[in-house]
C-alpha positions as CSV (number, residue, x, y, z in Angstrom):
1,X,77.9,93.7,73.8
2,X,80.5,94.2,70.9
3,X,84.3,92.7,72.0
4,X,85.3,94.4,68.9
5,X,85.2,97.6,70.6
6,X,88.1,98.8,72.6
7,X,87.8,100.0,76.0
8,X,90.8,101.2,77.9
9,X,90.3,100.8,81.8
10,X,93.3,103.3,83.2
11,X,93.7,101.6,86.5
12,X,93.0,98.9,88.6
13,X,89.3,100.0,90.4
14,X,87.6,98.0,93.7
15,X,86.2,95.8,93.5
16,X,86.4,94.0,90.4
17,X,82.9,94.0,89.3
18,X,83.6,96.8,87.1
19,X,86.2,95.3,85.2
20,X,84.2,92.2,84.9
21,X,81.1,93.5,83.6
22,X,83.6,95.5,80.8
23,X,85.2,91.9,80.1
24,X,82.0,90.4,79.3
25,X,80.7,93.6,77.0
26,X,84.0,94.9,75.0
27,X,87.6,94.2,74.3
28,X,88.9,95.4,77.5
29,X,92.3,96.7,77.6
30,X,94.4,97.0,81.1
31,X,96.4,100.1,81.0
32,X,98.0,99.8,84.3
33,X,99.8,96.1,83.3
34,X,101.9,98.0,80.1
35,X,105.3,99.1,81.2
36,X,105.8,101.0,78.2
37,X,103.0,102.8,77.6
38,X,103.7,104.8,74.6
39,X,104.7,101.5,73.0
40,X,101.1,99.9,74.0
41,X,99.1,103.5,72.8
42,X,100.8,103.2,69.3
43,X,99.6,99.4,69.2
44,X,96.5,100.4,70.3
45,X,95.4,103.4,69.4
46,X,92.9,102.2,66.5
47,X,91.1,99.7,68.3
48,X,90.5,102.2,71.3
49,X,86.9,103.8,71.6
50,X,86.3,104.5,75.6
51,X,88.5,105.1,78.2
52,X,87.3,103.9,81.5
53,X,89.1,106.4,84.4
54,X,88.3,107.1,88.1
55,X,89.5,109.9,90.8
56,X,93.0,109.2,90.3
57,X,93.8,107.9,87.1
58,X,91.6,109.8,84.0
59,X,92.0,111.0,80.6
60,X,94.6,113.5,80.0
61,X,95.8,115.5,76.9
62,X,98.4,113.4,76.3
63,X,96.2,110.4,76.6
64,X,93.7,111.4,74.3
65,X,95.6,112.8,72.0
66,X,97.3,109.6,71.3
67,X,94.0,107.6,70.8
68,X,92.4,109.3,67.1
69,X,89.0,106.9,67.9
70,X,88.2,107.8,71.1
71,X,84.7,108.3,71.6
72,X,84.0,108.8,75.2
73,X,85.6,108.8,78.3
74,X,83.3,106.9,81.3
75,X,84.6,108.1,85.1
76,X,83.9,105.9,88.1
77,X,84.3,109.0,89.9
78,X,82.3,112.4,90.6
79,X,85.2,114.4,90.4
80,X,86.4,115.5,86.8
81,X,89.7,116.7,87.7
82,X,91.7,113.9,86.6
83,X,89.7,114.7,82.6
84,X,90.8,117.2,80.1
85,X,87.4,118.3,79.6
86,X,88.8,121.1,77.0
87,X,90.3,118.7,74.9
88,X,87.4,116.5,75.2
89,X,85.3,119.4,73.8
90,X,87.8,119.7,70.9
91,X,87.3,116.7,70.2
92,X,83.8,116.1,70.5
93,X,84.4,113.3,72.8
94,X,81.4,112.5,75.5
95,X,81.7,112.5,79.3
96,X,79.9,110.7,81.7
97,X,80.2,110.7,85.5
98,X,78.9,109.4,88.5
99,X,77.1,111.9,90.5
100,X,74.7,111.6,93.3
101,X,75.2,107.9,93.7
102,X,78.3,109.2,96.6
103,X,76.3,111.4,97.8
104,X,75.6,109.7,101.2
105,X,78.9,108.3,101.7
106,X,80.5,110.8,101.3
107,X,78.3,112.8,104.0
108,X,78.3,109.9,106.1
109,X,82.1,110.0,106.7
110,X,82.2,113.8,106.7
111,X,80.6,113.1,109.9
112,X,82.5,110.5,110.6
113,X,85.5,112.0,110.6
114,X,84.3,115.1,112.6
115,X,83.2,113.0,115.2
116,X,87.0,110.8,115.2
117,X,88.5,114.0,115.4
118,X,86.5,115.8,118.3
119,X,85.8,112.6,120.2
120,X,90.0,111.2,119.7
121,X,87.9,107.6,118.6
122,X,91.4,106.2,116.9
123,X,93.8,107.4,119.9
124,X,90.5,105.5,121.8
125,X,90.8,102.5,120.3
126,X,95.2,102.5,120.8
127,X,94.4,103.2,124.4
128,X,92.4,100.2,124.6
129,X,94.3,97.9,122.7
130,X,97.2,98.8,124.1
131,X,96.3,98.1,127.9
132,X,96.5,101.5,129.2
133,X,93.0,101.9,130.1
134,X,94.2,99.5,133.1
135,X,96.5,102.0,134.9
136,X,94.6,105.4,133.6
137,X,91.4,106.7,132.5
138,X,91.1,108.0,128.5
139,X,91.8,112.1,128.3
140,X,88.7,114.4,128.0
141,X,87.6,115.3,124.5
142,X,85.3,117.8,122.6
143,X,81.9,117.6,122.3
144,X,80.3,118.0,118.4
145,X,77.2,118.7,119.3
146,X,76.2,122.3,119.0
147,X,79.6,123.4,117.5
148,X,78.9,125.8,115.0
149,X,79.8,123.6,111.2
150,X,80.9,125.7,108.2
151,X,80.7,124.4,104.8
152,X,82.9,125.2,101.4
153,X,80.9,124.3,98.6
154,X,77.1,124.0,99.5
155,X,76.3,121.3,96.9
156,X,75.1,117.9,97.0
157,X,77.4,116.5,99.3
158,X,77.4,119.9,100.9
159,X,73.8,120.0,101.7
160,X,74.0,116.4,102.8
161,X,76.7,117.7,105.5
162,X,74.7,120.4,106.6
163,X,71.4,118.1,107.1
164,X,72.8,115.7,109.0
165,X,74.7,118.1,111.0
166,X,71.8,119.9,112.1
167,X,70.3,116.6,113.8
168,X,73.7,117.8,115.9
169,X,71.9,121.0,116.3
170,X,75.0,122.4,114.8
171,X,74.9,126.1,113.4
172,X,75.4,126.0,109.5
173,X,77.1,128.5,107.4
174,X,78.8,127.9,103.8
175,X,80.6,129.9,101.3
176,X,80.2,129.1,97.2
177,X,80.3,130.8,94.0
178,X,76.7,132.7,95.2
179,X,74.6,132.6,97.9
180,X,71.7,129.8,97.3
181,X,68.3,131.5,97.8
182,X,66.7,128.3,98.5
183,X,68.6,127.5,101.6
184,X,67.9,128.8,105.3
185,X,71.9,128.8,106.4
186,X,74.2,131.8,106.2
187,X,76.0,132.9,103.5
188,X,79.8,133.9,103.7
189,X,81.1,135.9,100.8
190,X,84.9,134.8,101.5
191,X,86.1,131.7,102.6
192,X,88.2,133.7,105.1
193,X,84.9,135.1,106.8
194,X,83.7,131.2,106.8
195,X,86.5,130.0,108.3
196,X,86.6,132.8,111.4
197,X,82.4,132.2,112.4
198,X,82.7,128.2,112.7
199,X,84.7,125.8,114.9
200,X,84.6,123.0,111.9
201,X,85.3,124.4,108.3
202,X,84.2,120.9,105.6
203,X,85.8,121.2,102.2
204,X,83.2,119.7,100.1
205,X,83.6,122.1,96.8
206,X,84.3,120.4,93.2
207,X,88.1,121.1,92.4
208,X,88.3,124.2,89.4
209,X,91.3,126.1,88.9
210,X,89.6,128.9,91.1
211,X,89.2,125.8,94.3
212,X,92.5,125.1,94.1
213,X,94.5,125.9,97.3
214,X,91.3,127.7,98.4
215,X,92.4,126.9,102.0
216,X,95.7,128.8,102.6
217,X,97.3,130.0,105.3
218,X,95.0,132.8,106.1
219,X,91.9,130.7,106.1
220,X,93.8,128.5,108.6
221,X,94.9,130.7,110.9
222,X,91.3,132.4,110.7
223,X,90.2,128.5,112.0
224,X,92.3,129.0,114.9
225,X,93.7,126.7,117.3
226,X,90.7,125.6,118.1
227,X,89.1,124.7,115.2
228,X,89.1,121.7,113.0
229,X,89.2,121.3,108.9
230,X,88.0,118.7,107.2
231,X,88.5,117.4,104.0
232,X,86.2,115.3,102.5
233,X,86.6,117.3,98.9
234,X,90.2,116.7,96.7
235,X,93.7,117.6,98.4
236,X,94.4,120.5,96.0
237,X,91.7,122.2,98.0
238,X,94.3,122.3,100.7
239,X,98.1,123.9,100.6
240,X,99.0,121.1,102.7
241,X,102.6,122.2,103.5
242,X,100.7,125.4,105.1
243,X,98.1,122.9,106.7
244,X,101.0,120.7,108.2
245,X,102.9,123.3,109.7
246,X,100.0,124.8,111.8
247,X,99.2,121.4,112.7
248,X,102.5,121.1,114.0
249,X,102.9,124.5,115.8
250,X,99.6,124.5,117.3
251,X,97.7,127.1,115.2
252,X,94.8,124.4,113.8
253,X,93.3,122.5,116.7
254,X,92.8,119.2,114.3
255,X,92.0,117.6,110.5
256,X,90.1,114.7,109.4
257,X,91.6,114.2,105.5
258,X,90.5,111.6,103.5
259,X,92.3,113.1,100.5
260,X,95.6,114.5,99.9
261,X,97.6,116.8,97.4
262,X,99.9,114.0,96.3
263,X,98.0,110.7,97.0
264,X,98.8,108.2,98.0
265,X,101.6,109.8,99.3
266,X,101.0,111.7,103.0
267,X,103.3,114.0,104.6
268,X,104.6,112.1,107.3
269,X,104.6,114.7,109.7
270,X,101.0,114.0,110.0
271,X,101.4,110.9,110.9
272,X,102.4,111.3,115.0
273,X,99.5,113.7,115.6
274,X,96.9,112.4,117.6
275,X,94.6,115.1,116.4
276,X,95.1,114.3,112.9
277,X,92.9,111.7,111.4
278,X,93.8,110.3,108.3
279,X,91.8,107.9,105.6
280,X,92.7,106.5,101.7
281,X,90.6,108.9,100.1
282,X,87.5,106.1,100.8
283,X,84.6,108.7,100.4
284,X,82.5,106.4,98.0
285,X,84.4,102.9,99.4
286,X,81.3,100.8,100.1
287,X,80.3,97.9,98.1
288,X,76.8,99.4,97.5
289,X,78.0,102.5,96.1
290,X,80.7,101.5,93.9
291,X,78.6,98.6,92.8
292,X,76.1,101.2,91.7
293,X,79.1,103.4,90.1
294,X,79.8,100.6,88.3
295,X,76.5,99.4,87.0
296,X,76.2,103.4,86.0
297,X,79.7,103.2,84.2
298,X,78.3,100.4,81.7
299,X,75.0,101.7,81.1
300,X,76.5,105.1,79.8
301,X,78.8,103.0,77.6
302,X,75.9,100.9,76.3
303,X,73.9,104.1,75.7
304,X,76.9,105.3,73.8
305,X,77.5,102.9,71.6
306,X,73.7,102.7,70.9
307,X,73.5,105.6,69.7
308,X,71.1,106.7,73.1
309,X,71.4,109.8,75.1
310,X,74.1,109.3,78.2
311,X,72.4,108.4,81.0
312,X,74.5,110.8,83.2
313,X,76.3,113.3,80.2
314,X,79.2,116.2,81.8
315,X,80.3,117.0,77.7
């Protein structure tokens, strides 16, 4: 513990067990209560070692190029899309990350969300709460079980997808970078390809230049009406204007998104669709995993500043 040593924490991050441990170990810095932030970088750019970032709020060029100390930048996320990992390199400034410690959740509500989509479960619960079920019996849905599951981006999350969707005794097939010679489930060579053999297409792939937008307009219409995307991965992944308007005319039969291109704004088209279901980007939000995130947050800053290897090192 050294409260000589700056920390800037970009944004506010639930729950607040993260920012207290940071209190209680380093000079921590808010960056979301400055107005004028050019005004508070300038102020504090020499006491500034670690920036503290998540999914939505990280370390850009600008950002570390107006803080000469920087040493490392900590994310309370998986995703590295929200880091200048170039400049960081430049620099020589570490990375750390939080991998593997989502892993479930985020499979759990992959599922999750497959399931509210296919089975109506929100338009459900209206029906009840409403009082309609006393004058009319609920609509017919789709069953999941047995559907035929394609994933984009067969990595951890990925694989978790595909496990648990097999206790469905769902047919798996993915697309990546290259086919996975450990793994028993077809390999697609185009997303396109994908997207026309499965009834559910999951976007679970890291977002790279190369990801983004990687469901267009093509890979939609080769979903078909009948078929359902959902995105458990980063809203890039997804030209949403394309993904709204075949929502709209009836050329996707359904989405489950928990994340979106411009979050947290959602196109509000979306938002009268009952075969749309739509979350706050809460892949990770359970107390048990961003407790862990957290605890994994500090112990890569304590390594750091102990002169110890990171505990979980991207740079």
């Amino acid at each position: 513990m050294d409260s000589s040593i700056g920390v800037l924490m970009t944004c506010p991050m639930s729950p607040p067990y993260l920012e207290q441990q940071l209190d209680k170990r380093y000079n921590l810095l808010r960056f979301w209560k400055f107005p004028r932030k050019a005004e508070f970088l300038k102020l504090y750019s020499q006491e500034i070692r670690a920036v503290v970032g998540n999914a939505a709020v990280g370390a850009d060029a600008e950002l570390i190029d107006a803080l000469p100390r920087l040493e490392i930048v900590a994310s309370y996320s998986v995703g590295l899309d929200k880091i200048d990992l170039v400049k960081c390199k430049e620099r020589g400034i570490k990375v750390s990350y939080t991998p593997d410690l989502i892993t479930d959740d985020a499979a759990d509500l992959g599922i999750a969300l497959i399931l509210a989509v296919l089975r109506k479960i929100c338009k459900c619960d209206r029906f009840v709460r409403s009082g309609q079920w006393k004058n009319a019996d609920f609509q017919l849905t789709s069953k999941f079980t047995g559907k035929s599951v394609g994933i984009l981006g067969l990595g951890r999350i990925g694989t978790a997808i595909a496990k648990r969707a097999e206790a469905f005794d769902c047919p798996i097939s993915y697309y990546s970078r290259s086919e996975k010679p450990d793994t028993k489930y077809k390999y697609y060579p185009n997303v396109i390809d994908l997207a026309s053999n499965c009834q559910i297409l999951v976007v679970a792939c890291s977002l790279t230049p190369e990801t983004r937008h990687i469901v267009n307009r093509e890979v939609i219409d080769a979903l078909g009406p009948k078929g359902v995307l959902i995105n458990i991965g980063r809203g890039p992944h997804v030209d949403e204007a394309e993904l709204v308007s075949a929502l709209v005319e009836g050329r996707l039969g359904g989405a489950g998104l928990d994340v979106f291109e411009n979050e947290p704004q959602v196109p509000e088209q979306l938002f009268g669709l009952d075969n749309v279901v739509l979350l706050p980007h809460a892949g990770s939000g359970t107390v048990e995993t961003r407790m862990a995130m957290a605890d994994l947050v500090v112990g890569n800053l304590e390594a750091h500043f102990l002169n110890k290897p990171l505990l979980t090192p991207v740079v």
